[in-house]
N, C-alpha and C positions, 0 to 999 in steps of 0.2 A: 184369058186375060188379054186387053186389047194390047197392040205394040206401044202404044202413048204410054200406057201405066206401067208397062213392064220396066219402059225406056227412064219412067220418072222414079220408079223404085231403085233402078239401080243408081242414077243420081243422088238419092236421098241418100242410100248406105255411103256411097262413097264421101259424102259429107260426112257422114257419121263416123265412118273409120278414120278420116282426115282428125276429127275430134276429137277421139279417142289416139289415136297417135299423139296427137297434142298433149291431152292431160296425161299422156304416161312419160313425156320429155318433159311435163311442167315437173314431174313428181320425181323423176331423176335430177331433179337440181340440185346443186350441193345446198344446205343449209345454211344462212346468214342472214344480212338485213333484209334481201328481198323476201325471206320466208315469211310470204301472207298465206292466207285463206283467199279463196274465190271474194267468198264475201267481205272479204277486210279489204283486197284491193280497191273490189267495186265502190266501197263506201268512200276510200283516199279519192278515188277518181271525181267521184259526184263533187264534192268536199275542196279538190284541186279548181277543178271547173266554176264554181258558183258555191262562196261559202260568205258570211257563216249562214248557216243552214239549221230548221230546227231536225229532230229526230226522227219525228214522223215523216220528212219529204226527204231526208234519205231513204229510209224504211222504201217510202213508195216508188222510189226512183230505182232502186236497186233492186224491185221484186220480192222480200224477204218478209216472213212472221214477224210481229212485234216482238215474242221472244227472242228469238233470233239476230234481233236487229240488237236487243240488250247484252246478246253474248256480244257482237262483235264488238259495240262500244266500248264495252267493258275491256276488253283483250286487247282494244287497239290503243285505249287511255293509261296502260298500265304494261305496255310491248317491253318488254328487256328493263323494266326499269326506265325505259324512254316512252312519254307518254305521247304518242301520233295526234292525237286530237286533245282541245281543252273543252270541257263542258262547262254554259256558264247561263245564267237564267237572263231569259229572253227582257230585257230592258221594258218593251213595249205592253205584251202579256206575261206576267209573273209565273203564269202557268206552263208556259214553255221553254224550254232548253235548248238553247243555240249552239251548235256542234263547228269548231275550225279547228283546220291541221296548225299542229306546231310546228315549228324549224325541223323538228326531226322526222313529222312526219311527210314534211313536204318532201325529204330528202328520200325515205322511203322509199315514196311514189315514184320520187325521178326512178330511184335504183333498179324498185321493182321493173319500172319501164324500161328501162335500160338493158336489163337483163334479156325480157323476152324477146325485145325487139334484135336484140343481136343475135336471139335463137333463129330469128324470122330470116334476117337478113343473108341467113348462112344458109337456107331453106331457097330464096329467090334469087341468090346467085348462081344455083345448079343450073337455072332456066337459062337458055340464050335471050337474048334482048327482045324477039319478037314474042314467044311466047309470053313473057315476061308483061309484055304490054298487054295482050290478050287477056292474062290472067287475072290485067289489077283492073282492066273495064268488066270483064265478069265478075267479079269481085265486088267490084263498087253496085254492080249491079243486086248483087246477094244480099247484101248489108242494105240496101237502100229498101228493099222488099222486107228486110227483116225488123227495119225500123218501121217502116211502115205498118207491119201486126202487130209491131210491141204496140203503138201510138194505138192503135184502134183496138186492142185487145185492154188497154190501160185506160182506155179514154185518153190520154194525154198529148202533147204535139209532138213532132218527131224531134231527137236531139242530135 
């Protein structure tokens, strides 16, 4: 095996355990508002970002099965008795369904973000200030390559 690909394998794992460290401090979290799914956040996100939105360009935004897209609706319209999103029929085409957060779900979204981001921030403080800076231009570098194959693997533009 050449040194290039050995070099880039062990890159790739170390992302990968990076990841995986991640979803196993996402899953120690204690339980309360911010308890989403993957997919429930992603959908508040889309939904934060550019709403109201019909159902299917969540779906495609978010990566997910049509099924799938009807569980999270479903769960996210009906959360604790606080319904995160209103479903209401598209004004323009009667055949579509326009999806926006409520007040509660916007507040969700903040918390959910709120949450992780203080996970992050406890994470980039170990760093001294110079790696620190290193790590957010590779970083931004990772992300930008990674929009980049979502956009071209989706057809779609980068977000």
């Amino acid at each position: 095996m050449p040194k290039s690909q050995q070099t880039m394998d062990k890159m790739a794992e170390e992302i990968f355990e990076l990841y995986r460290l991640i979803a196993i401090a996402r899953s120690r979290q204690p339980a309360g508002a911010q308890d989403l799914s993957e997919g429930e956040f992603l959908a508040l996100d889309v939904l934060a970002k550019e709403a109201p939105l019909t159902i299917g360009d969540v779906q495609k935004r978010i990566g997910v099965v049509p099924a799938q897209m009807s569980r999270i609706v479903r769960s996210l319209e009906v959360n604790r008795g606080k319904g995160f999103l209103s479903c209401e029929i598209n004004q323009q085409d009667r055949r579509r369904v326009d999806v926006k957060l409520t007040k509660e779900g916007q507040q969700a979204y903040k918390d959910y973000r709120t949450n992780r981001l203080a996970s992050m921030y406890a994470v980039l403080d170990a760093l001294v200030p110079k790696d620190r800076i290193e790590f957010m231009r590779m970083l931004h570098c990772i992300r930008e390559a990674f929009a980049e194959r979502l956009a071209s693997d989706t057809g779609q533009t980068k977000k």
